[in-house]
Legacy VTK file of the C-alpha trace (Angstrom):
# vtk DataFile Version 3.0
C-alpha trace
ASCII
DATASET POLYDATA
POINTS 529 float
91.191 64.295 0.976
93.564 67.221 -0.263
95.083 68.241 2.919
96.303 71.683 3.213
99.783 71.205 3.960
100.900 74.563 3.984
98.956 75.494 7.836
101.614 73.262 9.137
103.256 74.798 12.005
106.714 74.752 12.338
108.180 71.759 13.844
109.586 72.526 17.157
112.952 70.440 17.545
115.998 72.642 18.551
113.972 75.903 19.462
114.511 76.852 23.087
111.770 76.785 25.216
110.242 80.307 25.776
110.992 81.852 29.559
109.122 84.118 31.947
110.560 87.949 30.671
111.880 86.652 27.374
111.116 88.383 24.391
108.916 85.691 22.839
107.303 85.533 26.071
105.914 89.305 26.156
104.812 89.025 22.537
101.439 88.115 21.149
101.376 88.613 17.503
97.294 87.275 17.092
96.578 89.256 19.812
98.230 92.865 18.448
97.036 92.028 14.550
93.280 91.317 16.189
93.232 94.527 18.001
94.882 96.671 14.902
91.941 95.749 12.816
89.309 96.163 15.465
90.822 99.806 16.007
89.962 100.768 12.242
87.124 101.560 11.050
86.218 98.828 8.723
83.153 98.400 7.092
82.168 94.915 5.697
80.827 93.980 2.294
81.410 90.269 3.215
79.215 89.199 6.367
78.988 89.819 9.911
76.508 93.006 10.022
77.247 93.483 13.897
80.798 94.173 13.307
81.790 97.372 14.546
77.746 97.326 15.931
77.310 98.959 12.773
73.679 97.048 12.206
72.487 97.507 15.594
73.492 101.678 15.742
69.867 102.425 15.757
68.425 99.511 17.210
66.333 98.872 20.122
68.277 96.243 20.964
71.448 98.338 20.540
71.504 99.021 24.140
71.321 95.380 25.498
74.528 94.153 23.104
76.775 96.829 24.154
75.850 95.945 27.947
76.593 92.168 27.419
79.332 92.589 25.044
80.811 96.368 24.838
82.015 98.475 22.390
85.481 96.412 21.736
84.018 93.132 21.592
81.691 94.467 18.445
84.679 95.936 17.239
87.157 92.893 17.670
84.795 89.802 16.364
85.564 90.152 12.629
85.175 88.187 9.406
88.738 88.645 7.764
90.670 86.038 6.421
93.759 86.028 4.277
96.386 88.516 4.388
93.706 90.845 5.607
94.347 88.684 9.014
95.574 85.874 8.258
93.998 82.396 6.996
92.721 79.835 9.956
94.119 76.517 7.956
96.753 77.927 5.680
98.112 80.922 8.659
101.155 82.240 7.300
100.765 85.828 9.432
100.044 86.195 13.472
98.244 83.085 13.999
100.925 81.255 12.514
103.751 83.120 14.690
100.703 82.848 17.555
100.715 79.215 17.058
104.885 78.715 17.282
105.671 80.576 20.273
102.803 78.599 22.148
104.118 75.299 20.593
107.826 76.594 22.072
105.808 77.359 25.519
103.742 74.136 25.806
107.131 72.054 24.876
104.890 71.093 21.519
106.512 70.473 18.098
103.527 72.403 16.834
100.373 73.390 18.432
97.025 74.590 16.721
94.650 76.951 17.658
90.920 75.745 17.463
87.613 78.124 18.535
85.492 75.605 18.785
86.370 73.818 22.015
87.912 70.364 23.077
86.052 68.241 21.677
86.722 69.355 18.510
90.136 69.464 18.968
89.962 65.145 20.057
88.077 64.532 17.183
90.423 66.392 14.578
93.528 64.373 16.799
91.833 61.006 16.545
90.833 61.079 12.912
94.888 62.153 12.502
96.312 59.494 14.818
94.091 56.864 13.695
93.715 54.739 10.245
91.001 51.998 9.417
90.748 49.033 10.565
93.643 50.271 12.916
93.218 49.298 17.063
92.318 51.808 19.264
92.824 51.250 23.305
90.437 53.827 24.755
90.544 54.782 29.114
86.669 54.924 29.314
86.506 57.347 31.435
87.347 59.768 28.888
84.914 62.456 27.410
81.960 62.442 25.502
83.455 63.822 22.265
86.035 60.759 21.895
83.389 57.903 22.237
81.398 59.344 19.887
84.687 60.201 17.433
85.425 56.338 17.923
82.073 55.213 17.039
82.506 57.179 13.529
85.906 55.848 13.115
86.683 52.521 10.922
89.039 51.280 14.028
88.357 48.618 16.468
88.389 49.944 19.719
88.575 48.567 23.077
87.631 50.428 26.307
90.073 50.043 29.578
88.207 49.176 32.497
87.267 51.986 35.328
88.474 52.499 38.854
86.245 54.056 42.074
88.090 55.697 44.267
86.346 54.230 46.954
83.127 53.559 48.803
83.359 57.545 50.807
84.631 59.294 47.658
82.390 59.398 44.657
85.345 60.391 41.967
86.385 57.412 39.153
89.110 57.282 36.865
90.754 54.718 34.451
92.634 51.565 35.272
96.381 52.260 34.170
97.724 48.882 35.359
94.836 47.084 33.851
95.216 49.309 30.089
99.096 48.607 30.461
98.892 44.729 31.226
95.985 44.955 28.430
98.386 46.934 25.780
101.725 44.614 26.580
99.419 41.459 26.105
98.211 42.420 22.583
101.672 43.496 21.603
102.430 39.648 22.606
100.182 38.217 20.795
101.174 40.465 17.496
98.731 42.559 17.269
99.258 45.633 19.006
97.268 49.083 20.040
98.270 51.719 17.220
96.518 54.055 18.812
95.747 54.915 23.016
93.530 57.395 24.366
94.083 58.801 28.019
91.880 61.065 30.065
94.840 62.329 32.154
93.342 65.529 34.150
89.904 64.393 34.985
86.755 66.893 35.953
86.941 65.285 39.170
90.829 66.417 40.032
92.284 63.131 39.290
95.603 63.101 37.381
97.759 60.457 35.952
100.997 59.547 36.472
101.822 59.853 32.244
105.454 59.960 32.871
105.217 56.053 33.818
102.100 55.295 31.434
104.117 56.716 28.363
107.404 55.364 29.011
105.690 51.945 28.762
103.426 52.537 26.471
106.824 53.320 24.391
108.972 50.602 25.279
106.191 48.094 24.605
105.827 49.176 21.312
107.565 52.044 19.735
104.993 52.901 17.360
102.263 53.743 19.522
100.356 56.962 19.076
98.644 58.825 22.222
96.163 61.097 22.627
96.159 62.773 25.907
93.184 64.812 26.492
94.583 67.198 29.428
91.447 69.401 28.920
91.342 70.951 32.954
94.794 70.789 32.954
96.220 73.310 30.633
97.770 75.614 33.105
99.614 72.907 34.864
102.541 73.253 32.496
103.357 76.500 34.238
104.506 75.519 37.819
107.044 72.998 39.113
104.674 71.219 41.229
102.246 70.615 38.863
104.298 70.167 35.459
106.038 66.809 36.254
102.767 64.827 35.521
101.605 66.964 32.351
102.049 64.790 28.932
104.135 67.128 26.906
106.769 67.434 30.047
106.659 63.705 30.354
107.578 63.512 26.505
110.782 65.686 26.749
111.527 63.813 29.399
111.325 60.616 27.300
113.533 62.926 24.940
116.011 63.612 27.411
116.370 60.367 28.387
117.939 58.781 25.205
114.456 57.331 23.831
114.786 56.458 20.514
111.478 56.079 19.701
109.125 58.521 21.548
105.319 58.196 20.492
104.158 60.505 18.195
101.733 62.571 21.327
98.994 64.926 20.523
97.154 66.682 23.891
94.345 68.508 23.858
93.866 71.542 26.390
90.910 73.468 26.280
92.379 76.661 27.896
89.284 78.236 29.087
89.402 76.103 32.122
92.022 76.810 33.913
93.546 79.915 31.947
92.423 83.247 30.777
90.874 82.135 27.649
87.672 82.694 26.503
84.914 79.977 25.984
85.772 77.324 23.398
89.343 78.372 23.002
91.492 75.073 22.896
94.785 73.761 22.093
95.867 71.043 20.251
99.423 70.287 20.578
101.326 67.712 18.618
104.718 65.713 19.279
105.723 64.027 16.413
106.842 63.571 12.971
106.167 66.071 10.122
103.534 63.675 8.608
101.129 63.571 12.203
100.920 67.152 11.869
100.493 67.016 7.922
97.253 64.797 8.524
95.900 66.911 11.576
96.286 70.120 9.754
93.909 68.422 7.071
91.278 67.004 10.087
91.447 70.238 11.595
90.309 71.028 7.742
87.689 68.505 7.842
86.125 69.481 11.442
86.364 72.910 12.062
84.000 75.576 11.301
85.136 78.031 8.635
83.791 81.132 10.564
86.478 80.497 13.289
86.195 83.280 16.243
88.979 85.839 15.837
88.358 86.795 19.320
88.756 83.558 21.062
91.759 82.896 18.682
93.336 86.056 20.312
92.921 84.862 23.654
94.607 81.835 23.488
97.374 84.225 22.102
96.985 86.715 25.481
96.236 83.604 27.688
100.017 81.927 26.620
101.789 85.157 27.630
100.202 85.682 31.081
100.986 81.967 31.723
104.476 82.571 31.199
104.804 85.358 32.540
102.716 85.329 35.476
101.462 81.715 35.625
103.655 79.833 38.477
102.769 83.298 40.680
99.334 82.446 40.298
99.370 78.521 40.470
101.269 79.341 44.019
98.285 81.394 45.046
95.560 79.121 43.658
97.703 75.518 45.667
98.086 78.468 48.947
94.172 78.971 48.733
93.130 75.095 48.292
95.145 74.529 51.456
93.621 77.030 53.192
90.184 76.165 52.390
90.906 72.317 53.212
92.472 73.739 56.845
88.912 76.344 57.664
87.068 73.243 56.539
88.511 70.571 58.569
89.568 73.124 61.663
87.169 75.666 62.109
83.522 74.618 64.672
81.114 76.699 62.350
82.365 74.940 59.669
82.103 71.492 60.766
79.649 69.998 58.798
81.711 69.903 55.570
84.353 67.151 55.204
87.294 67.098 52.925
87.453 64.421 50.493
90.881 64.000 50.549
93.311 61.612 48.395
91.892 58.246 50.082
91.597 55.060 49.372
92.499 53.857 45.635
93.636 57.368 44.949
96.587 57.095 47.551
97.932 53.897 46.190
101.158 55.284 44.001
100.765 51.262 42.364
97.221 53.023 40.628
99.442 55.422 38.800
96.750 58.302 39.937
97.498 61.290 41.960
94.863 64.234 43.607
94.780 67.603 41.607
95.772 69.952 44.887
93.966 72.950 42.806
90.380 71.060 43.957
88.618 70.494 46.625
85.823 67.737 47.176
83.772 68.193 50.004
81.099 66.084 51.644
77.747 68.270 52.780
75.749 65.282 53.836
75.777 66.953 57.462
73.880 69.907 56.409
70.748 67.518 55.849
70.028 69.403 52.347
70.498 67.890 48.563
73.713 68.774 46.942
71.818 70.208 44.186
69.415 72.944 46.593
73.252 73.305 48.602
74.496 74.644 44.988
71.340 76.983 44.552
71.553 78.384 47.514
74.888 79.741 46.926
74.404 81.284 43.741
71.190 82.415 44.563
72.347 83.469 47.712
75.574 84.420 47.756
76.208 84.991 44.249
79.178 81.541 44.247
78.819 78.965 41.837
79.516 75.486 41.898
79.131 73.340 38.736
80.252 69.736 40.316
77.981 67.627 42.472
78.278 64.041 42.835
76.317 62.040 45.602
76.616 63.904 48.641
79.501 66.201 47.636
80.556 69.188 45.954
83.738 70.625 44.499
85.110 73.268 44.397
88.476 74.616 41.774
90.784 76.843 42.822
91.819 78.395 39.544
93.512 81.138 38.773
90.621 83.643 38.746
89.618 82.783 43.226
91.822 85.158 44.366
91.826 85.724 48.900
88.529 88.038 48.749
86.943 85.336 46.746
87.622 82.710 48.994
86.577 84.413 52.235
83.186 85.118 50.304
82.930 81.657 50.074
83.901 80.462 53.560
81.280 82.990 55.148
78.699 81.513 52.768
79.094 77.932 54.165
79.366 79.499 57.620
75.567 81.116 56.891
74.502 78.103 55.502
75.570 75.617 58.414
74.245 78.396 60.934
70.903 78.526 59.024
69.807 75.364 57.612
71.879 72.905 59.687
70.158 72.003 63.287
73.276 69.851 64.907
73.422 66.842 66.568
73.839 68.631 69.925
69.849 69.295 69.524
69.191 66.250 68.307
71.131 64.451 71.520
70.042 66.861 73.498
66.090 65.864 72.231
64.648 68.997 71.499
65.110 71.520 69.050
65.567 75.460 69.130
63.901 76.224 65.882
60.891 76.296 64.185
60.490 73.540 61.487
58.088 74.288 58.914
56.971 72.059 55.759
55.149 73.824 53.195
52.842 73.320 51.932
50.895 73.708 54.139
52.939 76.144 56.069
52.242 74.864 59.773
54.906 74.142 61.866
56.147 70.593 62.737
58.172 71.571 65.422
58.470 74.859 67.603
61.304 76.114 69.339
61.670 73.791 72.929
59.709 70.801 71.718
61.288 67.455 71.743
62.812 65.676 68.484
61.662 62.036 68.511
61.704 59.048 66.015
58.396 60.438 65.285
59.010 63.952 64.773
61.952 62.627 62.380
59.625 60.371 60.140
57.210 62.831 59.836
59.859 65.506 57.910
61.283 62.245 55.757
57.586 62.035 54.952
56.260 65.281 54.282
59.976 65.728 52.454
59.490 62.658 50.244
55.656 63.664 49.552
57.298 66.965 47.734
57.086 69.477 51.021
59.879 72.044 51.230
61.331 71.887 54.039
62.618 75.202 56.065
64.272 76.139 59.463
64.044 78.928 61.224
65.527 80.576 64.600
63.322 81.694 67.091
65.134 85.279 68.235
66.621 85.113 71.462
67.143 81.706 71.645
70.136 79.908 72.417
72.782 78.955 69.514
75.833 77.790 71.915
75.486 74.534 69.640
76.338 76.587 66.519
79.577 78.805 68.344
77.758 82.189 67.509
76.357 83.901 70.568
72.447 84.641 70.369
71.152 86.947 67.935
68.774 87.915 65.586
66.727 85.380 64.001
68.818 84.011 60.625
65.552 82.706 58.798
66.144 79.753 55.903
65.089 81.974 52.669
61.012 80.852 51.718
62.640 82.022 47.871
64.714 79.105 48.779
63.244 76.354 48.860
65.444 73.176 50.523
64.127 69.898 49.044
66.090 67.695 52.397
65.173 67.356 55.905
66.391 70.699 58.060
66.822 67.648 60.574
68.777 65.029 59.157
68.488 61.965 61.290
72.641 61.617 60.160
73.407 64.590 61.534
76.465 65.432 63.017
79.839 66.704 63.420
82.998 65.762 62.170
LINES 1 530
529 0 1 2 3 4 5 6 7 8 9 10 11 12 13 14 15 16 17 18 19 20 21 22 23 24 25 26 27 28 29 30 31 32 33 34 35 36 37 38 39 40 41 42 43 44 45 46 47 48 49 50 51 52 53 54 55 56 57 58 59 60 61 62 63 64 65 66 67 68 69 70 71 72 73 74 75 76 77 78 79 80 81 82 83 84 85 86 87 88 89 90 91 92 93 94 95 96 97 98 99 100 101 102 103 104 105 106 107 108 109 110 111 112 113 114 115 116 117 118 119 120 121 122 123 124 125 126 127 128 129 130 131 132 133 134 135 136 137 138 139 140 141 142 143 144 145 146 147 148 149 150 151 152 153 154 155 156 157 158 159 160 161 162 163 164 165 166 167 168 169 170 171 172 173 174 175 176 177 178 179 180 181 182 183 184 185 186 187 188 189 190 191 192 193 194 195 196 197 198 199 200 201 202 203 204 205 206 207 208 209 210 211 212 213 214 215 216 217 218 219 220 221 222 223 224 225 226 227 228 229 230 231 232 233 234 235 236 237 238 239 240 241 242 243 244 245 246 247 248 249 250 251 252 253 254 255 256 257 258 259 260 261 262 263 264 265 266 267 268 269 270 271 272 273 274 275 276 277 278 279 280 281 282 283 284 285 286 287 288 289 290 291 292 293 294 295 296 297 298 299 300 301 302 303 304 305 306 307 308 309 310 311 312 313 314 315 316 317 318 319 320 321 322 323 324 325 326 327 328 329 330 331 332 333 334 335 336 337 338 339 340 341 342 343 344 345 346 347 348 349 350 351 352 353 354 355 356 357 358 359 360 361 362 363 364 365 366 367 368 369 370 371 372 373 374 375 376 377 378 379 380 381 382 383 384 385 386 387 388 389 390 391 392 393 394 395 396 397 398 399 400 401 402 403 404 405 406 407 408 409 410 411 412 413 414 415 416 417 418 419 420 421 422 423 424 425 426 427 428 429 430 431 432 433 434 435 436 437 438 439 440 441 442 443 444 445 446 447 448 449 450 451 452 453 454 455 456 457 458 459 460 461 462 463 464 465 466 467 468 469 470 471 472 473 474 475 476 477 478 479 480 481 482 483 484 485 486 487 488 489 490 491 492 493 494 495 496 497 498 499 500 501 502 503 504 505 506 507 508 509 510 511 512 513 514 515 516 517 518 519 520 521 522 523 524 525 526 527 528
């Protein structure tokens, strides 16, 4: 494979590190030379006729494009390469200088921009890091995109075991005592790891402790190479109480520190999930000798399309400057927020039948080398006697909120940067609706009658009416018509008493019939905290 050496970013030793107000920090060369050519008006003999919307200017579908898209974004996504632009795997113009002062944020001796997402960016890092027949020690709890980048691979790989969290708490994550004792035995026995794969910031907000996994991994044998796929943690780099557990912070602190023989690091971020980067922007940063970044330059050659997205290019450009420049400002408010939605949750009556998922069991054992990300919060609906999955479309149905993790009986929720305070006060008045509405408590079920009506349809006819007792029965009966394919819906009779829910009487709050609710209104579980 001719690898083209010349896309090699500068390496990164001896540059200071960019700060918040500094001039690298405010500039964002990708970004300015995208924009200059989207200003202009161009017209292509080479491809993309919706450039500038010239192909579309007297279209019927004209209309719909410039809704979804607008004006700029026709105008900005652009086919130009070479000094035109600048060349995606030989840059020697922005995206080069784009490239540097993001390697000199991230604490990266070089960093590469990729517009086709993450899992791109693990496989052009693996087939880098890796040779064949080399031996690959893989956390299998890692993404997709790596096991199927290992299976393609001429390496022998073995997969560290997996952790629960614990019997109440549906999150996993990798055994790091187990994958160390694994690694030091192999390097005993003489034939060492060359390679380890991490999944360090999980989907499920767990994070590892890499400042302890890579100063072993290092002292048990220098030569190691890592990849860290930090893919939801991206933005972490950017405030003090997150940063001490990212894997390019834990590498200059290996620096620091006197090691002599770091491991050659690459970490994979794909920005769009936690900064303000569009879809399938990523990062691939690289700590290491000039030859590691040599070989990914020509993977990065092998794997990537060659219509890169000039767009999404650009805003991994904007998305480093607002992160240095605004990003610990905005971490503070998103860790402020995920308290204060942990405190309504566990404090507030109307809200009681959500429960936190907190750092418990396995997760608050320091010996597990795992920590909670504070930016999410898993919470347990079982209370509200509805499937996690109808829970999740009734608030974007409703309520216009989306959720995108379920797991068992919970949900979670990330705070990123983009929930600001009106955001989250939509959301704590949607779960108030929802308990109110769909949720008849265990005060009704104690109390052995209920003060709604409780309709399965089909057929539409009432189970229970408001006043009628709640028996074994009664109870069956829903499970029944529930399991049988029924929808299940509640509904207050107006006038009657809610003291149970903390609201005083009102109007009747009916369970949507768009909506349908595939769980009992009346879990027999029911509850409060």
């Amino acid at each position: 494979m001719t690898e083209p050496t010349s896309s090699t970013p500068y390496p990164g030793e001896g540059r200071p590190a960019l700060t918040p107000g500094s001039h690298g920090a405010s500039r964002t060369p990708l970004a300015d030379a995208v924009l200059a050519v989207a200003r202009r008006d161009i017209a292509s003999f080479h491809a993309l006729p919706l450039s500038h919307g010239r192909s579309i200017r007297d279209s019927q579908i004209r209309a719909s494009y410039e809704a979804l898209f607008g004006a700029a974004q026709l105008a900005s996504d652009v086919s130009y390469s070479g000094t035109m632009l600048d060349s995606f795997f030989r840059p020697r113009g922005p995206l080069r200088e784009a490239q540097r002062l993001a390697a000199e944020s991230f604490g990266a001796d070089a960093t590469f921009f990729l517009s086709t997402g993450t899992s791109t960016a693990n496989r052009v890092a693996l087939t880098a890091l890796t040779r064949p027949g080399g031996r690959v020690l893989a956390d299998r709890s890692c993404h997709q995109s790596v096991h199927f980048v290992l299976n393609t691979l001429a390496v022998d790989v073995t997969y560290a075991a997996m952790q629960k969290c614990c019997d109440d708490c549906p999150r996993s994550f990798g055994d790091l005592p187990g994958l160390l004792a694994t690694f030091r035995a192999a390097v005993d026995k003489g034939r060492p790891y060359d390679t380890v794969v991490l999944s360090a910031v999980s989907y499920d907000g767990v994070r590892y402790d890499l400042p302890t996994v890579l100063a072993e991994l290092a002292a048990a044998h220098p030569g190691v190479s890592v990849l860290v796929d930090e893919a939801w943690g991206a933005m972490h780099r950017y405030h003090p109480e997150l940063r001490r557990l990212t894997a390019l912070h834990a590498v200059e602190s290996l620096r620091r520190a006197g090691d002599p023989h770091p491991p050659n690091v690459a970490v994979t971020h794909s920005a769009h999930k936690s900064m303000s980067a569009l879809r399938q922007g990523s990062y691939l940063h690289l700590i290491g000798d000039g030859e590691v970044q040599e070989r990914t330059a020509g993977a990065l050659f092998q794997h990537h399309t060659t219509s890169p997205s000039w767009p999404v290019l650009a805003s991994l450009d904007l998305a480093r400057r607002q992160a240095e420049t605004e990003g610990e400002q905005l971490l503070d408010r998103s860790l402020n927020l995920a308290r204060a939605l942990r405190t309504e949750l566990d404090t507030d009556p109307r809200l009681s039948a959500y429960r936190t998922l907190g750092p418990e069991g396995h997760l608050a054992d320091p010996a597990l080398l795992v920590s909670d990300d504070p930016t999410r919060v898993l919470v347990d609906i079982s209370a509200l006697g509805m499937a996690a999955a109808d829970f999740r479309r009734i608030l974007f149905d409703e309520y216009a909120l989306y959720v995108a993790r379920e797991s068992g009986d919970a949900v979670l929720f990330h705070v990123h940067i983009g929930v600001d305070e009106a955001t989250l006060l939509r959301l704590l008045d949607a779960l108030r609706t929802i308990q109110r509405t769909y949720r008849v408590t265990s005060e009704a079920l104690r109390q052995g009658s209920s003060d709604h009506f409780i309709i399965a349809y089909p057929p539409g006819i009432p189970i229970t009416v408001p006043g009628e007792r709640l028996c074994d029965r009664t109870l069956g009966e829903i499970d029944a018509l529930r399991s049988s394919g029924c929808e299940i819906y509640t509904l207050h009779q107006p006038g009657s008493s809610t003291a149970a829910y903390g609201v005083p009487a009102g109007p009747a709050v009916p369970a949507s019939p768009a909506v349908p609710v595939s769980a009992p209104a009346v879990p027999v579980s029911a509850g409060r905290k």
